[in-house]
C-alpha positions as MATLAB code, in Angstrom:
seq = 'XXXXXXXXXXXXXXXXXXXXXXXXXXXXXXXXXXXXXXXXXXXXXXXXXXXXXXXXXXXXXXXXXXXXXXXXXXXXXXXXXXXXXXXXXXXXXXXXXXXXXXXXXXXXXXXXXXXXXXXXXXXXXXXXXXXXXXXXXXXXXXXXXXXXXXXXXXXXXXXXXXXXXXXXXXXXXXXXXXXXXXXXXXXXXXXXXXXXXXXXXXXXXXXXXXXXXXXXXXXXXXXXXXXXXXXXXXXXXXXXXXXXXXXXXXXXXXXXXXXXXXXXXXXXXXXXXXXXXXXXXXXXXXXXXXXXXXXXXXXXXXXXXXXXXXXXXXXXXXXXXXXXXXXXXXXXXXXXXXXXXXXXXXXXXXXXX';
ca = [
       0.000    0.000    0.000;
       1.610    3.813   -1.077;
       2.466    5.639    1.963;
       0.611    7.769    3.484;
      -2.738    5.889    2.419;
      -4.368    4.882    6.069;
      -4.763    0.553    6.428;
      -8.529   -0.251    5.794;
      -9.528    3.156    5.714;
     -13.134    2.752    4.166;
     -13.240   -0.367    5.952;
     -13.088    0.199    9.891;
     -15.019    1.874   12.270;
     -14.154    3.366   16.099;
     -16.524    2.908   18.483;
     -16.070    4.936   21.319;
     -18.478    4.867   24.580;
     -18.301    8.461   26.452;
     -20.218   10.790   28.671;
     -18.120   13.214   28.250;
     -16.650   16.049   25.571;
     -14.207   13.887   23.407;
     -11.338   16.082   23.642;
      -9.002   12.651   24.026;
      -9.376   12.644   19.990;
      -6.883   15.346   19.577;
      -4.114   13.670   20.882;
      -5.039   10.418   18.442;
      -6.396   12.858   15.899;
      -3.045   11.571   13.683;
      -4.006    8.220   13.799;
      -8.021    8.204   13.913;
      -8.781   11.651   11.469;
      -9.008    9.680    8.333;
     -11.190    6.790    9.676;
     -15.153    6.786   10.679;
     -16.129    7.121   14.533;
     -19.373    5.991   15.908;
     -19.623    7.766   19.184;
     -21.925    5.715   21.647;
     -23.721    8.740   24.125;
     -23.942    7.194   28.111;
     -26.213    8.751   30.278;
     -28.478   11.682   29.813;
     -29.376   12.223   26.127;
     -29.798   15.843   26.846;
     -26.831   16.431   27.506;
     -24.486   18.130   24.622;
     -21.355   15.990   23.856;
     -18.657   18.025   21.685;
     -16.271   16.500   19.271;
     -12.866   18.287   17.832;
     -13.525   19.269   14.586;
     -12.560   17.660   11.661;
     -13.158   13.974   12.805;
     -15.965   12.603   10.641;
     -18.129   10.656   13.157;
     -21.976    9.571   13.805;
     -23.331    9.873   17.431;
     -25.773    8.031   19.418;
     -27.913    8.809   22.595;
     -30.509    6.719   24.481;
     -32.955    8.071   23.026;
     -31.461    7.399   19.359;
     -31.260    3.596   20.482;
     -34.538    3.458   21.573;
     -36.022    4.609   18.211;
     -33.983    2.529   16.276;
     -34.790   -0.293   17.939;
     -37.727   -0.160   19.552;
     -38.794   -3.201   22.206;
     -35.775   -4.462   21.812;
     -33.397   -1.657   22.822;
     -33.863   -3.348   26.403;
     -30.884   -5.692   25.363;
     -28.777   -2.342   25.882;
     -26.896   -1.818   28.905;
     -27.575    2.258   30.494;
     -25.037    3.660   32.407;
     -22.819    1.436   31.608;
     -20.014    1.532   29.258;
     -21.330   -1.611   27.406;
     -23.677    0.611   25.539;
     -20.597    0.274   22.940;
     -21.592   -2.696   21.557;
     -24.565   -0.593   20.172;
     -22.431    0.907   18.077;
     -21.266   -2.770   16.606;
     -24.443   -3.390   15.615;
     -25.233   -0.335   13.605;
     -21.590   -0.266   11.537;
     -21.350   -1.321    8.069;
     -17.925   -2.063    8.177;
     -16.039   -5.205    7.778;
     -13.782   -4.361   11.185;
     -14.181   -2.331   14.629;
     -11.439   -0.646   16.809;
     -12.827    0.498   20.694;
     -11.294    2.439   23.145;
     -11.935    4.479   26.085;
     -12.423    8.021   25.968;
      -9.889    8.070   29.433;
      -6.778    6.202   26.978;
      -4.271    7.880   25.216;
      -1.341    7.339   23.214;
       0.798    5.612   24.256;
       4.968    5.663   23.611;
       6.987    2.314   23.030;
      10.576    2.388   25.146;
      12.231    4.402   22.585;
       9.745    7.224   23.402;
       8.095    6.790   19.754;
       4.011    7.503   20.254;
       2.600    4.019   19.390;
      -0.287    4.035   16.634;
      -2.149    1.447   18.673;
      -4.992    1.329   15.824;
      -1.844    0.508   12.976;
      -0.626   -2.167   14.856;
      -4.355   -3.756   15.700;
      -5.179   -4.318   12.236;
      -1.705   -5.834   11.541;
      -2.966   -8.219   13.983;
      -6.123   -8.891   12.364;
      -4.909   -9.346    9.130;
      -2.904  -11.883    9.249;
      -3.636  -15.566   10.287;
      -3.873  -16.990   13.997;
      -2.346  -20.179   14.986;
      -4.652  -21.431   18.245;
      -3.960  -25.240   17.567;
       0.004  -25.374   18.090;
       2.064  -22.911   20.168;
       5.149  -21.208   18.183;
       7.219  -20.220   20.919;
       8.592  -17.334   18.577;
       4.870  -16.000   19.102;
       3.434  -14.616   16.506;
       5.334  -16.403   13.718;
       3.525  -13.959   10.988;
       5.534  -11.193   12.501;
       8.862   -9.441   11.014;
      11.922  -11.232   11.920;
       9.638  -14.524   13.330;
       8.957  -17.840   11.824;
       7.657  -20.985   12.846;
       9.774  -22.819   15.038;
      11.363  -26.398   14.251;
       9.252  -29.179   15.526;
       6.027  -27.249   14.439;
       3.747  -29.203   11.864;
       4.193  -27.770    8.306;
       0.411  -28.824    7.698;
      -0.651  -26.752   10.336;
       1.597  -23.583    9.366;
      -1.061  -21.794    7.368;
      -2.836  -20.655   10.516;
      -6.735  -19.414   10.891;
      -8.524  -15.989   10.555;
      -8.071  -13.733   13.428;
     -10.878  -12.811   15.024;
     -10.040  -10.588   17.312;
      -7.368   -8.220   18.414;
      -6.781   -7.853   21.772;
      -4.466   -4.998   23.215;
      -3.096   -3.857   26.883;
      -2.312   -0.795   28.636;
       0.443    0.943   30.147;
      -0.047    3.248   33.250;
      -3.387    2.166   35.387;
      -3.782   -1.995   34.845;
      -6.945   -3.475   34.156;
      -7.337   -4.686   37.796;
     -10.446   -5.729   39.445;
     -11.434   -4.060   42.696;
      -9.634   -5.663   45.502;
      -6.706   -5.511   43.437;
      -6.632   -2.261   43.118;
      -7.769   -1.600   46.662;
      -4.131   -3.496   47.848;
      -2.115   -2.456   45.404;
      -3.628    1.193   44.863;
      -0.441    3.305   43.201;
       1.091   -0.056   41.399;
       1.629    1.191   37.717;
       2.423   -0.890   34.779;
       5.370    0.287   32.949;
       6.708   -3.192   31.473;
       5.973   -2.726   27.538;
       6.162   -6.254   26.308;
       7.259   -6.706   23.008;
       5.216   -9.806   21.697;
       2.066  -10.818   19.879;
       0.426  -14.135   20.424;
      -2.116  -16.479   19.568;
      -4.798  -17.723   22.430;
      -4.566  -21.349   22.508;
      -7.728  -23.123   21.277;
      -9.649  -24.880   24.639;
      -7.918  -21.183   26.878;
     -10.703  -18.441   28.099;
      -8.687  -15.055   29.027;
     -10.446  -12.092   30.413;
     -10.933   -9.493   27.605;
     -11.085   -5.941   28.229;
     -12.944   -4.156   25.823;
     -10.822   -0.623   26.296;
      -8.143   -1.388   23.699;
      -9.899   -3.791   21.085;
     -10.365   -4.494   17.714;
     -12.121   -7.347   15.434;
     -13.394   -8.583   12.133;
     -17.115   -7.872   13.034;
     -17.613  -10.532    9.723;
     -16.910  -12.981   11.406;
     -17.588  -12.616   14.839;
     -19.674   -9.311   15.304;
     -22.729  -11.025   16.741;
     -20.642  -12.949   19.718;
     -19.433   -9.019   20.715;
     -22.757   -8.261   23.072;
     -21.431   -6.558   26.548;
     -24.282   -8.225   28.011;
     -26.646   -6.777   30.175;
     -25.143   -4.284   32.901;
     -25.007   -0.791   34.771;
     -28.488    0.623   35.596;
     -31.363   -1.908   36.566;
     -28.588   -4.360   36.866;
     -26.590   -6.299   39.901;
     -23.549   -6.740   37.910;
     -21.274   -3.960   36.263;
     -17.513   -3.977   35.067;
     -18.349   -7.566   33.505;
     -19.677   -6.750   30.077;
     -16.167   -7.157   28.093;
     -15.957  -10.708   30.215;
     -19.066  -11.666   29.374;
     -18.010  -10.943   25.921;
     -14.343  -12.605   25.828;
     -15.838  -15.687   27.353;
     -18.543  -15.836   24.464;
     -16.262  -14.978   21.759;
     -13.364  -17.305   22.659;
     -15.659  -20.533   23.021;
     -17.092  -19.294   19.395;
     -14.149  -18.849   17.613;
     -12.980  -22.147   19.244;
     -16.071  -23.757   18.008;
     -15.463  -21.992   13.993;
     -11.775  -22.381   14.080;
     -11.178  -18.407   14.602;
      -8.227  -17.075   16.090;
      -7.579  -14.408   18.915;
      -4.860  -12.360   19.587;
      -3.575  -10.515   22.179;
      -0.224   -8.661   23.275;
       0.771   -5.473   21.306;
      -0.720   -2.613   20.776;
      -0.427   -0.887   24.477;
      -2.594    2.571   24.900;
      -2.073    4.500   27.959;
      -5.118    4.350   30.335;
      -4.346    7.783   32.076;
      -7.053    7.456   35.033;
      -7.900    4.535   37.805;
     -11.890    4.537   38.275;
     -12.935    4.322   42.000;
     -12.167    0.687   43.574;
     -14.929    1.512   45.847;
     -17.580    2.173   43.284;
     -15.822   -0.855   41.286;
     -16.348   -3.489   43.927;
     -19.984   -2.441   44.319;
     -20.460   -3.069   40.474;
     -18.447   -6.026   40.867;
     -19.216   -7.567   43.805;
     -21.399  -10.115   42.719;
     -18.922  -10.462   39.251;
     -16.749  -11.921   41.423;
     -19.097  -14.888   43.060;
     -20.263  -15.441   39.848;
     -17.244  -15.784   38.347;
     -16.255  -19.124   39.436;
     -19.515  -20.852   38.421;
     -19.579  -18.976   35.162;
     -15.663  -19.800   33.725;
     -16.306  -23.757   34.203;
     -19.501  -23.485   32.534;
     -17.761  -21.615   29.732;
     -15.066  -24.186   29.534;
     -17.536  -27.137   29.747;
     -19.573  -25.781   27.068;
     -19.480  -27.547   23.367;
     -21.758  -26.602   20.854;
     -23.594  -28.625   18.185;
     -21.270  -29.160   14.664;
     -24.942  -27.783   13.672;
     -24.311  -24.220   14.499;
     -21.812  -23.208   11.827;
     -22.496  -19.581   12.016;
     -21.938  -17.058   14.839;
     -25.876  -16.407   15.341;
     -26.097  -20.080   15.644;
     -23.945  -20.429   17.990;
     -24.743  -17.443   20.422;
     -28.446  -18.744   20.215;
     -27.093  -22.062   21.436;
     -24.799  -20.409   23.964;
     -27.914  -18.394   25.238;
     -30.337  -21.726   25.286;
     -27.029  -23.521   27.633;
     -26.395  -20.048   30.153;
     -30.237  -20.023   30.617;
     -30.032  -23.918   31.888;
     -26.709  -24.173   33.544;
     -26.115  -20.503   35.122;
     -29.930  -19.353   36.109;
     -29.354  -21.781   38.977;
     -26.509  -19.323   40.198;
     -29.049  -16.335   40.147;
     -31.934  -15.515   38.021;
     -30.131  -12.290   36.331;
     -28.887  -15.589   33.953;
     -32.132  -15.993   32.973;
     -32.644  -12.400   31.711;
     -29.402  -12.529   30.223;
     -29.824  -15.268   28.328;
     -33.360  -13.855   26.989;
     -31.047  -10.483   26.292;
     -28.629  -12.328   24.079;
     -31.322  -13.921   22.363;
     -32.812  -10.248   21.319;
     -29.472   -9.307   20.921;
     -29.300  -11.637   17.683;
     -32.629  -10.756   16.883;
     -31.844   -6.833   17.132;
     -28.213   -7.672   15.307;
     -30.389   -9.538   12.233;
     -32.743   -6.706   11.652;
     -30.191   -4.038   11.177;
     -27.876   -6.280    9.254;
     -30.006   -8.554    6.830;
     -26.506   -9.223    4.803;
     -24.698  -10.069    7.716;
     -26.787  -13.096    8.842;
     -25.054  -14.643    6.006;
     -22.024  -13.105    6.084;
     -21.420  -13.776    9.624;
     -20.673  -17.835    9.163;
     -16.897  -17.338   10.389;
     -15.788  -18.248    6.955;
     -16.192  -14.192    5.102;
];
C-alpha cells in the first residue's frame, strides 16, 4: 500500500463509549482523522457531547437507540459503558477498533508515540495459529517464523478474530486488586504478539480492542449491565468468554499482546467493587460453565452459535441467580436486534467471510 494511504480506511469503524466532551481525539487525531467514529452517548441524552472538529463521526444517545430499535433496545446496557456494543451493531464495516475516551497514546521504550490502531489491524490481518504454540509467538511477525518441531500442515494458521491490546499506566485490575495495590503502575511494555490457545478463556477488556465484526460481530454483546442491573464492570468478560468458546467452536483465532494505549485514570475501587461484587461470586460458576460448554457441529455460524450459547447459560447458570435468565433472553434479542439491522450479515457472519 503507497504511503501515506491509512490501512482499511473505508473499511473500519471506532466505536467509542463516552459521557463526556471527546477532547481525548486530539491527541489520536493523527491516527483516527481519516477513519469513521461511531460515538456511543452514556447517560443523559440531553446532555451536549462536543467532538474536535474535523473527525468525521456519527453519534448516538438513548434516546437514538430506543427509536432505532424499539422493544428491543432493552438488550442495551444504560449507564454502563457496554452501551458500545450498540455501536457494533449499527456499523457497516467489515472491522471495529474500541477504546476508552480516558486512553491515550501511548509511547513504546524508545519514546516513539505508538499508533495502537496501525498495529491492531496488523494483527487482524494476518492468520492466527490457536492449535500449536510457536514459541517465537506470533510467527507472521517481522523477523519470526515458525519454530522447528512445528507441523508444516498446520503452518497456514486461521482468521483472526479478534485483536486484543493492553495498557500501560493504570492496569486493568479488578477491585480488591486495586484496593491493595492502589499506586502499582504498569510500565513493562512487552514486546510480543500471540495467539490464544484453542480450549484457553482469558479475560478481555474491551478498552483497547479491535475485530473482524464478519466474522464474529454477533458474539461481541457486553451483556446486560449498569443501571437496573446487579452486575457492572463484567460486560467485556461476558463478551471474551462468548467470543473465545465461538471462535474455538469456527476455528477463529484471537490475539492478544501489542498494541499498548495509555489508560491515564484509575476509576474508584470503591464504586468498582460495588459493580463487581457479585462479578466476582459469579465468576467461578460462570468460567467452568464456559469451559464445559461444546456446541452442536450444527451451528456453523456465529448467530447459531450465540443462540445455542444463550439456550445452555439459561439452563446451567440461572441456577446461580436468576439475572442468567434475563441474560440469556437479552442475548437472544441481541441476535434478533443484530439480524434486523444487518439482513446481509446473517449470512455473512458464518466465520468463513
Amino acid at each position: 500500500m503507497p504511503r501515506g494511504i491509512p490501512l482499511l480506511k473505508d473499511e473500519l469503524d471506532i466505536v467509542i463509549p463516552t459521557i463526556r466532551n471527546l477532547d481525548f481525539l486530539e491527541m489520536w487525531r493523527p491516527f483516527f482523522e481519516p477513519y469513521h467514529l461511531i460515538i456511543v452517548q452514556d447517560g443523559d441524552p440531553s446532555k451536549t457531547i462536543n467532538v474536535p472538529d474535523g473527525f468525521d463521526y456519527e453519534l448516538y444517545n438513548r434516546n437514538d437507540i430506543n427509536r432505532i430499535l424499539g422493544p428491543k433496545a432493552s438488550c442495551i446496557s444504560f449507564k454502563d459503558s457496554a452501551c458500545r456494543c450498540f455501536g457494533y451493531m449499527v456499523s457497516k464495516k467489515k472491522y471495529i477498533f474500541t477504546i476508552d475516551d480516558d486512553c491515550f497514546v501511548g509511547k513504546d521504550p524508545s519514546g516513539k508515540p505508538i499508533n495502537a490502531l496501525e498495529q491492531h489491524i496488523k494483527n487482524i490481518l494476518s492468520p492466527s495459529t490457536p492449535f500449536f504454540f510457536n514459541t517465537l509467538y506470533d510467527p507472521f511477525r517481522e523477523g519470526a517464523d515458525f519454530v522447528r518441531g512445528y507441523p508444516f500442515s498446520l503452518r497456514e494458521g486461521v482468521p483472526t478474530a479478534v485483536s486484543h491490546g493492553l495498557w500501560l499506566n493504570i492496569p486493568d485490575y479488578d477491585a480488591p486488586t486495586q484496593l491493595v495495590k492502589p499506586r502499582e503502575r504498569n510500565t513493562r511494555y512487552v514486546d510480543m504478539v500471540l495467539t490464544i490457545p484453542k480450549g484457553t478463556l482469558f479475560p478481555m477488556c474491551g478498552m483497547n480492542l479491535a475485530f473482524d465484526r464478519h466474522l464474529i460481530g454477533p458474539a461481541m454483546y457486553f451483556g446486560l449491565m449498569g443501571d437496573g442491573q446487579p452486575i457492572g464492570r463484567y460486560d467485556d468478560m461476558w463478551a471474551g468468554w462468548c467470543t473465545k468458546v465461538i471462535c474455538d467452536h469456527l476455528n477463529l483465532g484471537v490475539k492478544t499482546g501489542l498494541p499498548y494505549i495509555f489508560h491515564s485514570k484509575a476509576s474508584n475501587p470503591f464504586v468498582n467493587l460495588k459493580k463487581e461484587y457479585k462479578g466476582i461470586f459469579w465468576q467461578e460458576d460462570i468460567i467452568p460453565f464456559f469451559q464445559a460448554v461444546t456446541l452442536p457441529k450444527e451451528c456453523t455460524t456465529v448467530q447459531e452459535c450465540y443462540i445455542e450459547l444463550s439456550k445452555q447459560v439459561k439452563e446451567k447458570l440461572s441456577k446461580v441467580d436468576p439475572y442468567f435468565d434475563k441474560l440469556a433472553d437479552a442475548m437472544v434479542t441481541w441476535i434478533e436486534a443484530w439480524d434486523e439491522l444487518n439482513p446481509a450479515g446473517a449470512a455473512v457472519a458464518n466465520g468463513k467471510a
